[in-house]
Legacy VTK file of the C-alpha trace (Angstrom):
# vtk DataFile Version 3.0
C-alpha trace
ASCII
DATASET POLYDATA
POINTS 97 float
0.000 0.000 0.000
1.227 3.241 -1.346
-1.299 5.604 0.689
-4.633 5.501 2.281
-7.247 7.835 3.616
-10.059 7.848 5.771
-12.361 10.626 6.627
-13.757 8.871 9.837
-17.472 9.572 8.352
-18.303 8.474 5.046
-15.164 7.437 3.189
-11.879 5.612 3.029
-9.575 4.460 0.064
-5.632 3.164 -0.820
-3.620 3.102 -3.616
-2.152 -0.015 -4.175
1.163 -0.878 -6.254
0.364 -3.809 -8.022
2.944 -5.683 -10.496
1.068 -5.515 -14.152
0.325 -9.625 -14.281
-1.587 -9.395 -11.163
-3.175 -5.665 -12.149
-4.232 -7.221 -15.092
-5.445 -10.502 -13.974
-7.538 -8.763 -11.131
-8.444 -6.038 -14.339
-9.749 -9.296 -16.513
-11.341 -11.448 -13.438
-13.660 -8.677 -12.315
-14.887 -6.989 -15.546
-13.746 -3.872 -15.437
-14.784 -1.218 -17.809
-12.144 0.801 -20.097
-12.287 3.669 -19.590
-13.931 6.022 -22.463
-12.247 9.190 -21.531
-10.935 11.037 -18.516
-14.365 12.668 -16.752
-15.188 9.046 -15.767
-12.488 8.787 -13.483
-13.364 10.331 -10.368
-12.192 9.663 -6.854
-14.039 11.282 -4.161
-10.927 11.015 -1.807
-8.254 12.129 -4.390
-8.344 15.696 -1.908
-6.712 13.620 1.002
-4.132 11.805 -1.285
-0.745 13.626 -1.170
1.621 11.129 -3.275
-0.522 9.393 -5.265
-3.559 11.579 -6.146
-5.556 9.621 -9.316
-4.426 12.075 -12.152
-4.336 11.525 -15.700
-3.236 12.781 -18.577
-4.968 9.964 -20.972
-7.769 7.847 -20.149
-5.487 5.058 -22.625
-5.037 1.949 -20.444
-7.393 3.455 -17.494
-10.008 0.673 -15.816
-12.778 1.406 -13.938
-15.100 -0.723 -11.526
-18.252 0.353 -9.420
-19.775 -2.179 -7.345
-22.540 -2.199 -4.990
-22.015 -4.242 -1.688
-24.799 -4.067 1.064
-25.119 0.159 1.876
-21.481 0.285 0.447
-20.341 1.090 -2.887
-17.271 0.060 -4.087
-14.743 1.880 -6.645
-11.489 1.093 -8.124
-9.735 2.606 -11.045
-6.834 0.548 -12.464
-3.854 2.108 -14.136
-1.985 0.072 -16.106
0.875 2.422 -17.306
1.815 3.439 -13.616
0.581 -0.127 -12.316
-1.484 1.403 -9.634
-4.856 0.917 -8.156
-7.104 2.902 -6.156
-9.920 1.170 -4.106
-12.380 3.738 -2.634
-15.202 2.708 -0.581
-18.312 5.019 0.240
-20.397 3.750 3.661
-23.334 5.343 5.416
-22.741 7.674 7.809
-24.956 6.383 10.552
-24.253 9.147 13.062
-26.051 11.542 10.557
-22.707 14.032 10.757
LINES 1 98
97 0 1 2 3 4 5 6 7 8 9 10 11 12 13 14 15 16 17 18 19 20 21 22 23 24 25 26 27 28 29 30 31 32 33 34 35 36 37 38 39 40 41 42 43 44 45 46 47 48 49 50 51 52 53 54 55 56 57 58 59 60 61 62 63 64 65 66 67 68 69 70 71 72 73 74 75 76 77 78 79 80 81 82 83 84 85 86 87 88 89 90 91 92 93 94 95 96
């Protein structure tokens, strides 16, 4: 893990270093969309990231994956040409803050 976040309310998220086999692989076994160009590619943490903020000049070799789990959703976007992945994951904020 390269650097992680967590804003103790509604949000945490890493960026992983992941050798391109496995990135791929993981890219491949879960479906992950290409993506189309750059304004898909949003991270809602990307504020609280210092070293690895998801920026982009090229949406070329960019993967993206939204999942729904429970009340949680679930993001990642891949990057194959720095072989890095961010996982963000939204949660309810039960103390209503």
């Amino acid at each position: 893990m390269l650097e992680s976040y967590d804003n103790m309310e509604w949000l945490t998220g890493a960026v992983l270093a992941i050798d391109s086999a496995t990135l791929h692989r993981f890219i491949y076994d879960q479906k992950f969309d290409t993506a189309k160009d750059l304004s898909q590619v949003n991270i809602s943490g990307n504020g609280y990231l210092k070293n690895f903020p998801a920026a982009f000049n090229t949406a070329e070799n960019i993967y993206l994956l939204n999942r729904r789990v429970g009340d949680k959703t679930v993001k990642y976007v891949a990057d194959l040409n720095r072989q890095l992945l961010w996982a963000e994951i939204n949660y309810a904020d039960w103390s209503g803050n």
